[in-house]
N, C-alpha and C positions, 0 to 999 in steps of 0.2 A: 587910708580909708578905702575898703572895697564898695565896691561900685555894684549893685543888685543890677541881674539882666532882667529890662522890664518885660511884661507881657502882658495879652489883653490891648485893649482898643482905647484909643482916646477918643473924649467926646469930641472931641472936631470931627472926627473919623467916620462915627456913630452918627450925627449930624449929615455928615454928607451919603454915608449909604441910605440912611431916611430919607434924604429928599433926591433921592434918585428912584429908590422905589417908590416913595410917593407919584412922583412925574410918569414914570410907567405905568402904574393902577391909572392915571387918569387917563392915559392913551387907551390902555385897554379893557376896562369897564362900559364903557358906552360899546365898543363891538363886541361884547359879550350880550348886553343886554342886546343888541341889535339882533344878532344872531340866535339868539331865545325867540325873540319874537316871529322871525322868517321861518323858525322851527314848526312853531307853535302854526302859524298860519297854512306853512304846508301841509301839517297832522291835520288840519280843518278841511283843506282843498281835499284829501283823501278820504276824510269821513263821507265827505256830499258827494263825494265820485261814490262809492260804496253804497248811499243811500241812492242817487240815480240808478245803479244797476239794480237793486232790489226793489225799487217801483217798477222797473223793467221787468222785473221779474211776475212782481205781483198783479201787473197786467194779464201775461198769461196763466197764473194760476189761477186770478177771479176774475178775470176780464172786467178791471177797475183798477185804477192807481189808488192807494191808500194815501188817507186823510192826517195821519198824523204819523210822525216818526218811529213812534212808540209801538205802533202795528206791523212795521217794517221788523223789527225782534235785534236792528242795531244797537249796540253800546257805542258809548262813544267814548274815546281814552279822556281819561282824566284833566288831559293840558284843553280838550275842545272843552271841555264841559265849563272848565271854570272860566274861558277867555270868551267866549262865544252861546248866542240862544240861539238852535237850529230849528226849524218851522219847515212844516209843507205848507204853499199856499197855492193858492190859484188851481185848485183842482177842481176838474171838468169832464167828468166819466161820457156825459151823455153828447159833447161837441164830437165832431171827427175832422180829427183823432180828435182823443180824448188829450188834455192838457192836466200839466203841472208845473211850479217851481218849487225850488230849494233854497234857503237863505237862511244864512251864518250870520248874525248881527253881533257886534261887538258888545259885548258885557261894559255897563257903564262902571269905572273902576277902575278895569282892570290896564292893562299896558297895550294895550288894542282899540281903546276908543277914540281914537286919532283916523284907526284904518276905514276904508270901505265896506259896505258888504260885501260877500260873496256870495254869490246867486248863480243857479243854474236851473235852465228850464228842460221841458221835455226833450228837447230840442236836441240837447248837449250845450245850447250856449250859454258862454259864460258872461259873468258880469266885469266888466274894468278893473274891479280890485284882486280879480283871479289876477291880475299883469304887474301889479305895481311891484 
């Protein structure tokens, strides 16, 4: 009687490469998503730096800080827009100096409503959640 050379995998085999890559996805999914999220936050830290310098800016071309973002002529990339509602508030043309801030509010939803805001005022200063 010949004896056939086998080939192919047996399910013990198949079983164990499965819960090997299963145990790996679970290491590395949660620092993926981690890592999405510090992406995303930094894209945000850059948007309100961006909008800081162009109230900067809009100081001296009208000698006034503008009131909403939207006059500022920024887009903001697509990860800020859906993680995050950016506001100017606290603007004050007629103090001196004239005042503003900036604030990044976490979108309720999304994978950012855990985080802090990030705020920055006339100033440059930043708020606690610029650090975390």
């Amino acid at each position: 009687m010949k004896r056939r050379a086998t080939t192919g995998w047996s399910l013990i085999e198949l079983v164990i490469c499965m819960g090997i890559i299963s145990i790996l996805a679970a290491i590395v999914l949660p620092r993926y998503q981690h890592y999405i999220m510090r992406t995303n936050q930094a894209a945000t830290q850059q948007y309100l730096l961006e909008l800081f310098s162009l109230q900067h800016q809009a100081m001296f071309d009208n000698q006034g800080y503008a009131e909403r973002v939207e006059a500022l002529g920024a887009v903001p990339l697509e990860r800020v827009a859906t993680n995050y509602d950016i506001a100017i508030s606290n603007v004050d043309n007629s103090s001196h100096p004239p005042t503003f801030s900036i604030q990044a509010l976490p979108k309720q939803g999304s994978a950012h409503t855990a985080s802090s805001p990030l705020t920055i005022n006339h100033l440059g200063q930043k708020s606690a959640g610029w650090y975390e």
